[in-house]
Every structure is written in C-alpha cells, then in structure tokens.
C-alpha positions in Angstrom: -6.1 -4.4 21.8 -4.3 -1.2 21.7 -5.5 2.7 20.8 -3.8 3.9 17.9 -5.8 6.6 17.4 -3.7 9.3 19.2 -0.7 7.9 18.5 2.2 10.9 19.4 3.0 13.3 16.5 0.0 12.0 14.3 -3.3 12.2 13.4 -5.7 9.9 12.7 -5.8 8.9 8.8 -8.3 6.3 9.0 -10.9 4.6 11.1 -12.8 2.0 11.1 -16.1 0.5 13.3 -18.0 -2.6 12.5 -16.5 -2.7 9.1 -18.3 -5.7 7.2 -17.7 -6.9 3.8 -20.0 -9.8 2.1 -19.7 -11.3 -1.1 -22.2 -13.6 -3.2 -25.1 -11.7 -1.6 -24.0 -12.6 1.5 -23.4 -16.0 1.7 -19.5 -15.3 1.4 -18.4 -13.1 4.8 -14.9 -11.5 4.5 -15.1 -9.2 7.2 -17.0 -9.8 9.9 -17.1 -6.0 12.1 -13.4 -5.2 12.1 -12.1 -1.8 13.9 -9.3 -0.2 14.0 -7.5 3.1 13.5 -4.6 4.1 11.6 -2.3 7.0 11.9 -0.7 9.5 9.9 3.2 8.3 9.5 2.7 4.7 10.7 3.8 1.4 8.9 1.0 -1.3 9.7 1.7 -4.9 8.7 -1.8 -7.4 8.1 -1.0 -10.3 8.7 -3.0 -13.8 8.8 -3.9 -16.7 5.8 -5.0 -17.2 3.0 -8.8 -16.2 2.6 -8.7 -14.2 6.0 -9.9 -11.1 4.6 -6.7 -8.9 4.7 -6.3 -8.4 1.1 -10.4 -7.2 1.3 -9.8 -4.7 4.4 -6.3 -3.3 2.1 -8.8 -3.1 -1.1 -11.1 -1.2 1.2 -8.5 1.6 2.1 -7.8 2.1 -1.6 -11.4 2.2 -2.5 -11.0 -0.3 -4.8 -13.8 -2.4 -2.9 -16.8 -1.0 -0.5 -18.0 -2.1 2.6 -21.6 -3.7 3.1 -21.7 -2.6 6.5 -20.2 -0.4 9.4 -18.0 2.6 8.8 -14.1 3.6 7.1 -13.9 7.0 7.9 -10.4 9.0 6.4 -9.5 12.4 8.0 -12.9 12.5 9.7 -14.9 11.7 6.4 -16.5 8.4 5.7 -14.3 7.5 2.4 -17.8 6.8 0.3 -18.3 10.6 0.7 -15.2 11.5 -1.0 -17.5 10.4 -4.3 -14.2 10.4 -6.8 -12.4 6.8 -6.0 -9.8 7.4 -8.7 -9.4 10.8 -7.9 -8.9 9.6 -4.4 -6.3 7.3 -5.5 -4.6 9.3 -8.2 -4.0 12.0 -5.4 -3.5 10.1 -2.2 -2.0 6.7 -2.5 0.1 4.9 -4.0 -0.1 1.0 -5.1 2.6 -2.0 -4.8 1.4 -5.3 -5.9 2.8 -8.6 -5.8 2.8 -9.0 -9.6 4.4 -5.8 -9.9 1.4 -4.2 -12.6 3.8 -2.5 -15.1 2.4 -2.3 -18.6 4.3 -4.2 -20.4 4.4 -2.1 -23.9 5.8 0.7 -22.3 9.4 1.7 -21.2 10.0 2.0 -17.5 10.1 5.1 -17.2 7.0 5.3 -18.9 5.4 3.1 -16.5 6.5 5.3 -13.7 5.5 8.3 -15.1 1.7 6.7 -15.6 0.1 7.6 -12.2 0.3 11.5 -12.7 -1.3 10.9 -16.2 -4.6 13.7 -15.4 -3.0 15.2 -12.6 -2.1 19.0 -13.1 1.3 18.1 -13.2 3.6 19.1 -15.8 5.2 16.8 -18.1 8.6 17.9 -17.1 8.1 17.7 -13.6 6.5 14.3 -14.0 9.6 12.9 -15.7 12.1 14.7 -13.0 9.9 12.8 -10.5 10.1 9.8 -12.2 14.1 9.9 -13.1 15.0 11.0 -9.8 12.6 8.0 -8.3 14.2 5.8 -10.4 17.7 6.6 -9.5 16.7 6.2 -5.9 16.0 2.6 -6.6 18.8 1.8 -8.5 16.9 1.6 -12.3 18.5 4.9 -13.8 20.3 2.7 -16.3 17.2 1.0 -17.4 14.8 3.5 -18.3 14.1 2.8 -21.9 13.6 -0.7 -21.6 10.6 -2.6 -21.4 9.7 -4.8 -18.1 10.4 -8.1 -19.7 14.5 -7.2 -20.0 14.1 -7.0 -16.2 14.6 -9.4 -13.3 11.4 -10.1 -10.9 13.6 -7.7 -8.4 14.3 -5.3 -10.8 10.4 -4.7 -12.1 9.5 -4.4 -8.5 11.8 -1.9 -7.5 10.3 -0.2 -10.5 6.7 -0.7 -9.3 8.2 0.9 -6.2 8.9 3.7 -7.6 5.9 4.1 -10.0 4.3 4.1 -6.5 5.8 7.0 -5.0 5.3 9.2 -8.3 2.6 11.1 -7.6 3.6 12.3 -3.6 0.9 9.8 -1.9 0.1 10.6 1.7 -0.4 6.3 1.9 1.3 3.3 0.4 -0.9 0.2 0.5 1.1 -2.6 -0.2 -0.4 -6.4 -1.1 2.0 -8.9 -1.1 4.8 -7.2 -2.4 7.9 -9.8 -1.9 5.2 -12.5 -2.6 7.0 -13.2 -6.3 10.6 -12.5 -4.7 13.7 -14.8 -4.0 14.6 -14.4 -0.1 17.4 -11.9 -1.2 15.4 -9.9 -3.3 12.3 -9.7 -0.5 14.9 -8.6 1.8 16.6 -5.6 -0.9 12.6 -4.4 -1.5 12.0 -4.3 2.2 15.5 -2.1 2.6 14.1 0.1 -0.4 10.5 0.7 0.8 11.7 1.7 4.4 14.5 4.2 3.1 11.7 5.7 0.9 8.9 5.6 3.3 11.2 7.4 5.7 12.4 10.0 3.0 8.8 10.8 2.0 7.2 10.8 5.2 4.1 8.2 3.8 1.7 6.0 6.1 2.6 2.9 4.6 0.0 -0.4 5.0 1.5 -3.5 4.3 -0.7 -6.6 3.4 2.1 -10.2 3.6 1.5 -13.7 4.7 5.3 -13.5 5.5 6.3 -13.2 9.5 10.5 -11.5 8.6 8.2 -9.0 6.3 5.6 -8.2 9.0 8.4 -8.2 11.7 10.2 -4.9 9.7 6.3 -2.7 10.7 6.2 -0.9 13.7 2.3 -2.4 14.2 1.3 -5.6 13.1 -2.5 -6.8 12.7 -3.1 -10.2 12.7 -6.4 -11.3 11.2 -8.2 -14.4 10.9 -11.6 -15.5 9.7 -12.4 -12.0 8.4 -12.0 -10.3 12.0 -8.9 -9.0 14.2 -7.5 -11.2 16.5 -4.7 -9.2 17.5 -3.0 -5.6 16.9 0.6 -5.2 18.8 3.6 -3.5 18.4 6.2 -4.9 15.8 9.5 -5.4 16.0 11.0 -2.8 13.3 10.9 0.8 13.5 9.4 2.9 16.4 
C-alpha cells in the first residue's frame, strides 16, 4: 500500500490508524482498523460493495458518525477535538448525495444559498456565491423554481453547486451519479472535476461505480470494513 502522506505540493488533511467503527453494541463491525492518509488537493475514489463500510469511513470524515476505536486525525488534530461537528461542516466541507438533499419547498437558489445560513456571511455575498455557482452549472435560468420542475440531472447539478457555496477546503461525495442515467453520470463527473479544479478542494468520492472511480487520481478499494487496496487511478495526476 502506498504513502500518501507526503504527497508533493500538499499537506496532510487527514489520517487515520486503526480506525474501527461498531454498531449494535458491537455485534455489527463496519470498520475493522482501517488506515490511511489523505492529502490536501487530492481526489480519492472508495470503492468496494454494498455493506463494505465505505459509506461509514465517508460519514466519519464529515463527522456525521464517530469512531468506536483508533484515531481520524485532521490537520494534526484528532477531529473529536474540534468539539463543533456542524461548525466543522458548515466551514470546511461540502456535501453531495445520491438523492440530491434539496428542500423541496424552496427555490433553487434558495437551496444553494442554505449552507451559509449562520456563517458571517452577508446576504449579498451569499446570493452572488450562489448565482455565480449556479451559472457555472448551467441552472441560471432556473433559479426561482422549485426542485420538482427539475430533471434528476438538473437537481444534482444543483446539489453541486449548493455544495460548493460556502468555499469548503473538502467535498465528500456518496454516491453521487447513483440516481443518474449513463449520460447524466458522465455530465456530473465533467462538472465536479471543472469545479474541483477551479476551487482547488480535496474531493472524496464514495461510488460502487468502476468509469466513476476510474476519473480519481487514488482509488481505495474496501471490502469487509477494511482496505484491501489503495493505488493510483486512472484520471487526473
């Protein structure tokens, strides 16, 4: 298995060492002492089945789950110390789902705007964020309308952007061509790359999906809630 943790131009963003995660006190293992170490600026795909713990370890990163044993370190610190998860999250990364999330009483832009709702950010500013976001994506003509007048490609590409509204330093992404026609997945894939690049973010990508995975630079394969391998991918360098 390869060091990532010095990886040229970077530094490390997270770590991990004997990371365990049990559900059902205990009787349910979904991580069973996984390490690794992710870099600042790199585009990880996890990869395996069903059940194999990926979705867990990409939960774990966002601090929307916790550990029962070992260590997730981020800049240094373990992540538990950071003691404000949705601070953490409101400031630092940025969430794609496979069933895209948006509320659906608001207007897209609305729904873009949502992540910087407590953040010292203007109300202006958020909206410029959120219009210029949206034109990135190709959704400047839809911004009063609510996500039901949308396609499945459209209300992702919207989620993408909602994603990238508050300046994350990460983008964890589960699934997120998992609800997608093969032309759509593809479009996304074009999209997040372009972005990712244009923003600079560490991007983590969660897919059961092998053309998804191949467009990472690092792919992590996973099975039975441990790493079975961590290689270079075939996209960018």
């Amino acid at each position: 298995m390869r060091d990532h943790a010095n990886t040229a131009g970077s530094a490390p963003l997270f770590h991990a060492e004997g990371l365990l995660k049990e559900y059902d006190d205990g009787r349910v293992p979904a991580l069973r002492g996984v390490d690794f170490t992710i870099s600042e600026g790199e585009f990880v795909s996890i990869v395996g089945p069903s059940g194999c713990g990926k979705t867990t370890l990409l939960n774990m990163l966002g601090m929307l789950d916790h550990p029962t044993g070992g260590s997730l370190r981020y800049r240094g610190r373990p992540l538990h110390e950071l003691g404000d998860p949705a601070g953490y999250r409101a400031r630092e990364v940025g969430f794609i789902f496979q069933s895209f999330h948006l509320l659906p009483t608001f207007t897209i832009e609305e729904n873009v705007m949502m992540p910087t709702f407590g953040l010292p950010t203007s109300r202006a500013e958020t909206r410029r964020r959120a219009l210029e976001l949206l034109e990135s994506v190709g959704l400047s003509h839809r911004l009063g309308h609510l996500p039901v007048k949308l396609s499945g490609g459209e209300r992702q590409r919207a989620a993408i952007a909602r994603s990238l509204v508050n300046r994350p330093r990460i983008l964890l992404a589960d699934e997120p061509t998992g609800n997608l026609d093969s032309k759509n997945a593809e479009h996304v894939m074009e999209l997040l790359l372009r972005l990712r690049a244009e923003h600079g973010t560490t991007m983590v990508l969660v897919t059961h999906d092998a053309g998804v995975a191949a467009h990472a630079s690092r792919v992590i394969r996973m099975k039975d809630g441990v790493i079975v391998s961590d290689s270079a991918g075939e996209g960018e360098a």
